[in-house]
mmCIF file of the N, C-alpha and C atoms, coordinates in Angstrom:
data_MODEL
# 
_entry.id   MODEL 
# 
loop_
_atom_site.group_PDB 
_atom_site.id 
_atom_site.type_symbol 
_atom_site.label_atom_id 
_atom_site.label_alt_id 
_atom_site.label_comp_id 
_atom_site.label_asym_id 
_atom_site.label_entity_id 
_atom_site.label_seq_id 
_atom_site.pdbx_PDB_ins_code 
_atom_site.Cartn_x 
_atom_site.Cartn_y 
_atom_site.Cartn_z 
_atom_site.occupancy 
_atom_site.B_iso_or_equiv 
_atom_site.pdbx_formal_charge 
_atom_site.auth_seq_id 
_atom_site.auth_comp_id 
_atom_site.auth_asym_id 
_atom_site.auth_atom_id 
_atom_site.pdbx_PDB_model_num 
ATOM 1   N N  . UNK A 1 1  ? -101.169 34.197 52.618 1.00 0.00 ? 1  UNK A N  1 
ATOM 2   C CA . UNK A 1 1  ? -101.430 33.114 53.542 1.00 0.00 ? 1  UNK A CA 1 
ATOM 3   C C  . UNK A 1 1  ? -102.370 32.110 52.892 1.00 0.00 ? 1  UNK A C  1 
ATOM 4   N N  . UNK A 1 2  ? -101.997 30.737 53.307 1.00 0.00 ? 2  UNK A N  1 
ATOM 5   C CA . UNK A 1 2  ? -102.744 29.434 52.991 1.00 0.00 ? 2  UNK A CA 1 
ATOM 6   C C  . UNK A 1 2  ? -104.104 28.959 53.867 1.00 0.00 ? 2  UNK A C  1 
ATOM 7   N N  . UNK A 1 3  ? -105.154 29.151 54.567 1.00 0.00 ? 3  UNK A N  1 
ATOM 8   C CA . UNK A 1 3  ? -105.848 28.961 54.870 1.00 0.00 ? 3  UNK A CA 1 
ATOM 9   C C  . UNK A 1 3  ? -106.726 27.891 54.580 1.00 0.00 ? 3  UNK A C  1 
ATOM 10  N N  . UNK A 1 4  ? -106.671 26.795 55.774 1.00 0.00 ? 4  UNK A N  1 
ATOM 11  C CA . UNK A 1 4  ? -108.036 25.971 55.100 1.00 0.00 ? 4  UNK A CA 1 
ATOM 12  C C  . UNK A 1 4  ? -109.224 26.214 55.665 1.00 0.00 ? 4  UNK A C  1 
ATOM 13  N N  . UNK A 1 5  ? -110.257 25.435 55.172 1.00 0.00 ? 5  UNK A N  1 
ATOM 14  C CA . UNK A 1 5  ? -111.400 25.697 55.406 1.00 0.00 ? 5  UNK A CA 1 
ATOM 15  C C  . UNK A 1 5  ? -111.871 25.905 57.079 1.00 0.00 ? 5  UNK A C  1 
ATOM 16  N N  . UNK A 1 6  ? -111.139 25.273 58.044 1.00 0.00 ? 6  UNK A N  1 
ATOM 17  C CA . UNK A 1 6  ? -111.261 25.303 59.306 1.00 0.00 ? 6  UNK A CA 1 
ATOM 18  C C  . UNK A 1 6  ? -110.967 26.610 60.276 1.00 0.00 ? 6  UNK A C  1 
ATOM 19  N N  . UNK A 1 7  ? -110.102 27.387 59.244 1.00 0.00 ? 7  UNK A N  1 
ATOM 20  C CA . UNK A 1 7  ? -109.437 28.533 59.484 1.00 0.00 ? 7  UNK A CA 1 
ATOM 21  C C  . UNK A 1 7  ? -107.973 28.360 60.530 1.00 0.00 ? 7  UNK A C  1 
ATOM 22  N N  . UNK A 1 8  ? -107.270 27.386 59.547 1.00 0.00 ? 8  UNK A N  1 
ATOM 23  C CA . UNK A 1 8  ? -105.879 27.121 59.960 1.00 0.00 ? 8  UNK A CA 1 
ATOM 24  C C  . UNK A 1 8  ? -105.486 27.338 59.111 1.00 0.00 ? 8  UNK A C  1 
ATOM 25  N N  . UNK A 1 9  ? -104.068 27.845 59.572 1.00 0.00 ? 9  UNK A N  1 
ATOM 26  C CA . UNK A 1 9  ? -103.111 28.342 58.774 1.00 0.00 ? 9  UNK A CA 1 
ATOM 27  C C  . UNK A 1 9  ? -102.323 27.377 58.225 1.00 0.00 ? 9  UNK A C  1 
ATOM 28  N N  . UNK A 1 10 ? -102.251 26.975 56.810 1.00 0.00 ? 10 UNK A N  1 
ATOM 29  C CA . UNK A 1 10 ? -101.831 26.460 56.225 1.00 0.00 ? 10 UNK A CA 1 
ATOM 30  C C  . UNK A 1 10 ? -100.133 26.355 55.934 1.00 0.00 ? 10 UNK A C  1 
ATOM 31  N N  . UNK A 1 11 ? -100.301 27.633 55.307 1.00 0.00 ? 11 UNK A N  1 
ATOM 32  C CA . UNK A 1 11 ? -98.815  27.877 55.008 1.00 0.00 ? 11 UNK A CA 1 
ATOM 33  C C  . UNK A 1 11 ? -98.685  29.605 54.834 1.00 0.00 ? 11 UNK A C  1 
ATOM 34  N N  . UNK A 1 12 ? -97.799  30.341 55.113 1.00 0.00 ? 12 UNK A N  1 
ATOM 35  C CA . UNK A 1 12 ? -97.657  31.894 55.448 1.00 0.00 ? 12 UNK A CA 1 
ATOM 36  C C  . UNK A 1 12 ? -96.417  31.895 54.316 1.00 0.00 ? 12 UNK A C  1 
ATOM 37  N N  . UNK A 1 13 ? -96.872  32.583 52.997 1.00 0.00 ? 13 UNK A N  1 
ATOM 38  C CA . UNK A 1 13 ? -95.972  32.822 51.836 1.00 0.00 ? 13 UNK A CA 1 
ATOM 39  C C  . UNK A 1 13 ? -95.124  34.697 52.277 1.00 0.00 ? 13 UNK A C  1 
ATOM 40  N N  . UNK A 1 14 ? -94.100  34.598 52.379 1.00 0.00 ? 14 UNK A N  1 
ATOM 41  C CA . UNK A 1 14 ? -93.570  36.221 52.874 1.00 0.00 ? 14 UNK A CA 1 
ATOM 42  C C  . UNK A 1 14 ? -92.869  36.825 51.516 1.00 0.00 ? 14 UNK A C  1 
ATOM 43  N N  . UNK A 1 15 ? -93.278  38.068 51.389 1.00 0.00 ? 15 UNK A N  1 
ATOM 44  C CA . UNK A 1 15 ? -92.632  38.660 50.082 1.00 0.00 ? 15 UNK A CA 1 
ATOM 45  C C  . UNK A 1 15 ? -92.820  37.848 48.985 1.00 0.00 ? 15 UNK A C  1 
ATOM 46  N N  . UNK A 1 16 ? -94.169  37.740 48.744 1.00 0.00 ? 16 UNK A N  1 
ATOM 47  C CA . UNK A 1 16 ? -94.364  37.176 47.491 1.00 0.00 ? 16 UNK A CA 1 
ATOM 48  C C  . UNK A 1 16 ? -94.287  37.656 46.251 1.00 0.00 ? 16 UNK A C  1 
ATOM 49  N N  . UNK A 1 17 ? -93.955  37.474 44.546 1.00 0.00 ? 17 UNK A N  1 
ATOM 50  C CA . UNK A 1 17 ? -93.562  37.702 43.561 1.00 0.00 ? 17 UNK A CA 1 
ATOM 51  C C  . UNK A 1 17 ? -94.652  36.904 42.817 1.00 0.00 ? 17 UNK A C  1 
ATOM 52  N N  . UNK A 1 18 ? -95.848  37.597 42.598 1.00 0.00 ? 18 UNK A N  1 
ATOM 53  C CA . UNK A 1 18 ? -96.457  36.847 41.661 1.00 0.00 ? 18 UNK A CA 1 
ATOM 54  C C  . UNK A 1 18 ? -95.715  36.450 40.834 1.00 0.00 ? 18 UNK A C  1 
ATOM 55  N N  . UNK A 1 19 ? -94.780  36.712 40.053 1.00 0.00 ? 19 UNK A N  1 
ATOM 56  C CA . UNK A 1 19 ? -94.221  36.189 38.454 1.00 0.00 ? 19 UNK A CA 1 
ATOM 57  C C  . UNK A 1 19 ? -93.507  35.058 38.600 1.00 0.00 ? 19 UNK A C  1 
ATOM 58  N N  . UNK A 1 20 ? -93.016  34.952 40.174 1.00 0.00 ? 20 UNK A N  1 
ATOM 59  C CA . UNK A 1 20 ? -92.322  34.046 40.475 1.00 0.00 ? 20 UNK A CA 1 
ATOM 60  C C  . UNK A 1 20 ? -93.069  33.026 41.329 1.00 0.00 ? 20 UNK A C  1 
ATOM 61  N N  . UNK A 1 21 ? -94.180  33.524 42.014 1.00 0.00 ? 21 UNK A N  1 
ATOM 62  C CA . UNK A 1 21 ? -94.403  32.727 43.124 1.00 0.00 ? 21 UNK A CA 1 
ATOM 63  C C  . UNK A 1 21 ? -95.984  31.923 42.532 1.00 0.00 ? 21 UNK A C  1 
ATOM 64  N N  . UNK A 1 22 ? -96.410  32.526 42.066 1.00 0.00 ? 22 UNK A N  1 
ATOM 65  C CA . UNK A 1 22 ? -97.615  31.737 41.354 1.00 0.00 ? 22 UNK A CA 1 
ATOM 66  C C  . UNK A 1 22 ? -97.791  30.430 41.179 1.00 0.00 ? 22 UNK A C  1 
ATOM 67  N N  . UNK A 1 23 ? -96.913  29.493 40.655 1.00 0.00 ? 23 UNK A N  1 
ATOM 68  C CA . UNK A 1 23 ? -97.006  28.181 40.322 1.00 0.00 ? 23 UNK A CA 1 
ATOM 69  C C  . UNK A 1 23 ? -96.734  27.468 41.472 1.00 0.00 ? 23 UNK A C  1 
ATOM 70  N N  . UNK A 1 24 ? -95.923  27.713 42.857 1.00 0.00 ? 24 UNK A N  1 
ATOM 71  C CA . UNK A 1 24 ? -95.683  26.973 44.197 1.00 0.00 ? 24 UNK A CA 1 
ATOM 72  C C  . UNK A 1 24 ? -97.364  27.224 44.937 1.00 0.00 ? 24 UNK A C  1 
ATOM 73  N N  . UNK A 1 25 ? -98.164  28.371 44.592 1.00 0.00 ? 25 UNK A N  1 
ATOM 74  C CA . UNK A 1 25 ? -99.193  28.791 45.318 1.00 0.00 ? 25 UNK A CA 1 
ATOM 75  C C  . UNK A 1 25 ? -100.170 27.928 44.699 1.00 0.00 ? 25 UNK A C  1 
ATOM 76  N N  . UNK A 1 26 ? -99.887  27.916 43.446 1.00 0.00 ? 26 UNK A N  1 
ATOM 77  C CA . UNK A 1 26 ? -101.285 27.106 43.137 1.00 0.00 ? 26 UNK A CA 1 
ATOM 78  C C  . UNK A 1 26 ? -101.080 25.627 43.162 1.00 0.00 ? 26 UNK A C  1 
ATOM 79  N N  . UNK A 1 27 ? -99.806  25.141 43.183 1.00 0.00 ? 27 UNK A N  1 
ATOM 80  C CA . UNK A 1 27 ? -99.335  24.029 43.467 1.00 0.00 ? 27 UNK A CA 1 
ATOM 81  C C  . UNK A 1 27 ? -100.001 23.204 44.779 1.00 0.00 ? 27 UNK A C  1 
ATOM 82  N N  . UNK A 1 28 ? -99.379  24.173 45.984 1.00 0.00 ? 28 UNK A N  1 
ATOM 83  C CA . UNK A 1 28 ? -99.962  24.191 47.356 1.00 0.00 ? 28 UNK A CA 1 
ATOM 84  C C  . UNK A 1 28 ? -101.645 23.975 47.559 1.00 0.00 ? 28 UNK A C  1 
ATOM 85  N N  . UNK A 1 29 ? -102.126 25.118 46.876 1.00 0.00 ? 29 UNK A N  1 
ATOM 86  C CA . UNK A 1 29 ? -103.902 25.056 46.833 1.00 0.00 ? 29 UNK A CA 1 
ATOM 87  C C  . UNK A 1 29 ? -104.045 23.926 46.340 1.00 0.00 ? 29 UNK A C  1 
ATOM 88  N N  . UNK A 1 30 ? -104.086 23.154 45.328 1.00 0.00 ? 30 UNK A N  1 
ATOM 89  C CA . UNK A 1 30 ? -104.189 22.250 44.635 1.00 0.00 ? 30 UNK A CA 1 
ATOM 90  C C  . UNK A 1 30 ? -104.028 20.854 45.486 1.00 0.00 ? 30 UNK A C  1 
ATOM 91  N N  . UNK A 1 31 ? -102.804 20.752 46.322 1.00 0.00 ? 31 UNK A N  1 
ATOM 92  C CA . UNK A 1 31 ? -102.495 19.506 47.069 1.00 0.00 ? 31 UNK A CA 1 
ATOM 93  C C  . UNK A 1 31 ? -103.610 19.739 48.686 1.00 0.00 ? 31 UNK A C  1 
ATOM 94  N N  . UNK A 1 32 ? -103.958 21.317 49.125 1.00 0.00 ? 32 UNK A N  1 
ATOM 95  C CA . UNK A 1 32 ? -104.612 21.095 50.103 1.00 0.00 ? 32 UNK A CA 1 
ATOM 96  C C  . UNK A 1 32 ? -106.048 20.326 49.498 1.00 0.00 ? 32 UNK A C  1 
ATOM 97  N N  . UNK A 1 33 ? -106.469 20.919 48.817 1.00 0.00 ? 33 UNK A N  1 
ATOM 98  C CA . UNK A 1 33 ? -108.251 20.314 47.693 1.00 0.00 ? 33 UNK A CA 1 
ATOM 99  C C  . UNK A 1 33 ? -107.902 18.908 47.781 1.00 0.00 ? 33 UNK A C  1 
ATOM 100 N N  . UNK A 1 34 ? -106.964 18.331 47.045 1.00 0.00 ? 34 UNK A N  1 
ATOM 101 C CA . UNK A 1 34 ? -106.836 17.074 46.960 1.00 0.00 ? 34 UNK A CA 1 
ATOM 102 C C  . UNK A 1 34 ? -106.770 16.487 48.263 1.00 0.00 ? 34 UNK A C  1 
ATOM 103 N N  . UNK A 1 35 ? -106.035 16.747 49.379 1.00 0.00 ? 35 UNK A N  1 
ATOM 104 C CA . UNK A 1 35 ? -106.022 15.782 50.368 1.00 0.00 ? 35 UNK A CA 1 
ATOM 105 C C  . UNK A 1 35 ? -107.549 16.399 51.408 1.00 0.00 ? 35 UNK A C  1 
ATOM 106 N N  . UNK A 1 36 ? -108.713 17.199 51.068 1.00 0.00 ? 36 UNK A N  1 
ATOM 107 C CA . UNK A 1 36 ? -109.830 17.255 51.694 1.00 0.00 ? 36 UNK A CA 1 
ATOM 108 C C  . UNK A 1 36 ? -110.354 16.239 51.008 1.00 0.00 ? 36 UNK A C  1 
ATOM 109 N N  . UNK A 1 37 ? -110.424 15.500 49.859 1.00 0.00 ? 37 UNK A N  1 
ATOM 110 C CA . UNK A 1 37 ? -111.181 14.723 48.797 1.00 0.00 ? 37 UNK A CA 1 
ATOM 111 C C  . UNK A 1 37 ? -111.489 13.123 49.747 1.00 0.00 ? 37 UNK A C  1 
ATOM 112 N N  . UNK A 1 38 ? -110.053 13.268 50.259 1.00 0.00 ? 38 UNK A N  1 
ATOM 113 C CA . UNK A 1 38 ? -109.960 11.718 50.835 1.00 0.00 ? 38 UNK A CA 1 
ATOM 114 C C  . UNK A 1 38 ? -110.891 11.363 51.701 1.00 0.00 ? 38 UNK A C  1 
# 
């Protein structure tokens, strides 16, 4: 699960595959940080 700082649920990842799923997750983290900046 995606959580922001408010304690909302962001986004709920199901059956995740680190080997596979890693780069959409940090993708995601990355765009929530950026749009708190604004």
């Amino acid at each position: 699960f995606l959580i922001d700082p408010e304690g909302n649920l962001v986004k709920a990842y199901l059956a995740v595959e680190t080997s596979r799923h890693s780069q959409e997750i940090i993708a995601d983290l990355k765009k929530l940080t950026a749009e708190r900046k604004l």
